[in-house]
C-alpha positions in Angstrom: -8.2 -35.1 31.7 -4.9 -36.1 33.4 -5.1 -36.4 37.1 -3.2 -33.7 39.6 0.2 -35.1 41.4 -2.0 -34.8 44.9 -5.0 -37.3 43.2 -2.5 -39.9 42.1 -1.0 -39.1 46.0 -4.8 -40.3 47.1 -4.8 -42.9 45.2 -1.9 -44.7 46.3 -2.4 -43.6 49.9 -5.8 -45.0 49.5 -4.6 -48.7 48.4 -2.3 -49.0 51.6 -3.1 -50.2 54.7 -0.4 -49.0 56.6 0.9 -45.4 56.4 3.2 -44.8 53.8 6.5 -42.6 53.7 6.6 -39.8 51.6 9.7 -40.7 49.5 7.2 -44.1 48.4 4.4 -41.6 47.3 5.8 -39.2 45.7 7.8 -42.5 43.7 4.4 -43.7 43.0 3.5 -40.3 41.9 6.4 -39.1 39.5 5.9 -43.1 37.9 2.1 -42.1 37.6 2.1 -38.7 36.3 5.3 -39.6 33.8 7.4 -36.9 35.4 11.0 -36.4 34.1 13.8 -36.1 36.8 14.1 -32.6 36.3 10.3 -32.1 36.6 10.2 -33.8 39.4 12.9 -32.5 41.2 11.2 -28.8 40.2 7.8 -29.9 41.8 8.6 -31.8 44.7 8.9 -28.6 47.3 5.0 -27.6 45.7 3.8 -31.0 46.4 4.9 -31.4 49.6 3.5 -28.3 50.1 -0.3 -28.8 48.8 0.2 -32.3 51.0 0.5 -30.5 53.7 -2.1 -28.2 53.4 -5.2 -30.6 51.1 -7.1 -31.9 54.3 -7.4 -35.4 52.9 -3.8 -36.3 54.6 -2.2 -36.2 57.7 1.5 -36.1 58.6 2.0 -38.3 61.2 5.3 -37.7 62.3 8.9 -39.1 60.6 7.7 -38.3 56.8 4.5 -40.9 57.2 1.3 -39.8 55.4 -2.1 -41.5 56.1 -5.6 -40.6 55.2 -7.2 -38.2 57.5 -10.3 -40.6 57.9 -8.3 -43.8 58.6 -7.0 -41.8 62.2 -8.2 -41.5 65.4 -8.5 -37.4 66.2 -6.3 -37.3 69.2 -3.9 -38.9 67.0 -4.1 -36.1 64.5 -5.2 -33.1 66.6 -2.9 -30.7 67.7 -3.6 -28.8 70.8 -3.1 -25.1 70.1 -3.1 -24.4 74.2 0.5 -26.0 74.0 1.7 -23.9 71.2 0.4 -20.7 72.3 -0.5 -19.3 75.8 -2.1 -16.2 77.0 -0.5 -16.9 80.6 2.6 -15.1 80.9 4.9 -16.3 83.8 6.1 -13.8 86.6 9.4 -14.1 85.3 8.7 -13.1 81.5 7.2 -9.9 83.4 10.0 -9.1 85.3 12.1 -9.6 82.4 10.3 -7.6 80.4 10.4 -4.8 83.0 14.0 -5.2 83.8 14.6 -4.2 79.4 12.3 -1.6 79.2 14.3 -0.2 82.2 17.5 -0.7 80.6 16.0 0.5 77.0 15.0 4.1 78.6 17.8 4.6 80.9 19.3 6.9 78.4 16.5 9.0 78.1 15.7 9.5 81.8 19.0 10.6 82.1 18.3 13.0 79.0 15.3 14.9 80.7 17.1 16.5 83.8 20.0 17.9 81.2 17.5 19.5 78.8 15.6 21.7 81.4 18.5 22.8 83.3 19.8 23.9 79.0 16.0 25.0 78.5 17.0 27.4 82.2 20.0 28.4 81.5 19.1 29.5 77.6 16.3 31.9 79.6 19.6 33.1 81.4 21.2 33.8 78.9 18.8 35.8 77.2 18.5 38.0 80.0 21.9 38.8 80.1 22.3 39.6 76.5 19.2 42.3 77.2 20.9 43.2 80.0 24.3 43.8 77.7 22.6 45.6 75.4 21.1 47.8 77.9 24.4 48.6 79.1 26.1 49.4 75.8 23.1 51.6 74.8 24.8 54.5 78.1 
C-alpha cells in the first residue's frame, strides 16, 4: 500500500534535526510519492492544508515545519487571550454608541411625523362627517 503525501512529509521531517522549510518537504515529497509537475502543482494547496491541520507538525513561523514532540510548548502554544478578548475598552463602547445613534437618527425623527399624520387623518375624518352632514340639509 503506497504511503499518503503527509507520511512521506513525517518521514523526512523525522530524519532532520533541524526544522525544515516547506518548499524542501514537499521536494522530498513529490520525489517520494512520484508526482508529475502537474500533480503536484494540483495537490500542493491540499497538502499544505492537511500539514496544517495533522497534529504531528508545527509551523514555526517563516514556512519551517518541525515535529510537534521535538518543541518546547511555549514555543508552539498560542495564547488565545491575545487573539480574542471579552474586555471591551471604554472607547469601543462609546463608539458603538455614537453609531447606533447615528444609525437611528432617521427614525427618531420619523416617530414625531407619523402621530401628528396618525392626528390629523382623525381630523380629517371628522370633517368629511361633518361635510356629509351638511350636504344631507
Amino acid at each position: 500500500m503506497p504511503k499518503s503525501l503527509l507520511e512521506y512529509a513525517y518521514e523526512y521531517v523525522s530524519q532532520q534535526t533541524q526544522p525544515s522549510k516547506f518548499a524542501d518537504i514537499w521536494a522530498y515529497c513529490i520525489k517520494e510519492a512520484g508526482l508529475s509537475e502537474e500533480e503536484a502543482t494540483a495537490k500542493v494547496s491540499r497538502f499544505y492544508t492537511n500539514l496544517m491541520l495533522d497534529g504531528r507538525f508545527v509551523t514555526l513561523g517563516e514556512n519551517e515545519w518541525d515535529l510537534r514532540t521535538r518543541q518546547k510548548f511555549e514555543k508552539v502554544h498560542i495564547d488565545m487571550s491575545e487573539v480574542y478578548s471579552d474586555v471591551e475598552t471604554s472607547d469601543d463602547d462609546s463608539e458603538e454608541e455614537e453609531e447606533e445613534a447615528e444609525y437611528n437618527k432617521p427614525f427618531e425623527e420619523e416617530t414625531p411625523e407619523k402621530e401628528e399624520d396618525f392626528d390629523s387623518d382623525e381630523e380629517n375624518e371628522e370633517s368629511e362627517e361633518e361635510l356629509k352632514e351638511d350636504n344631507e340639509f
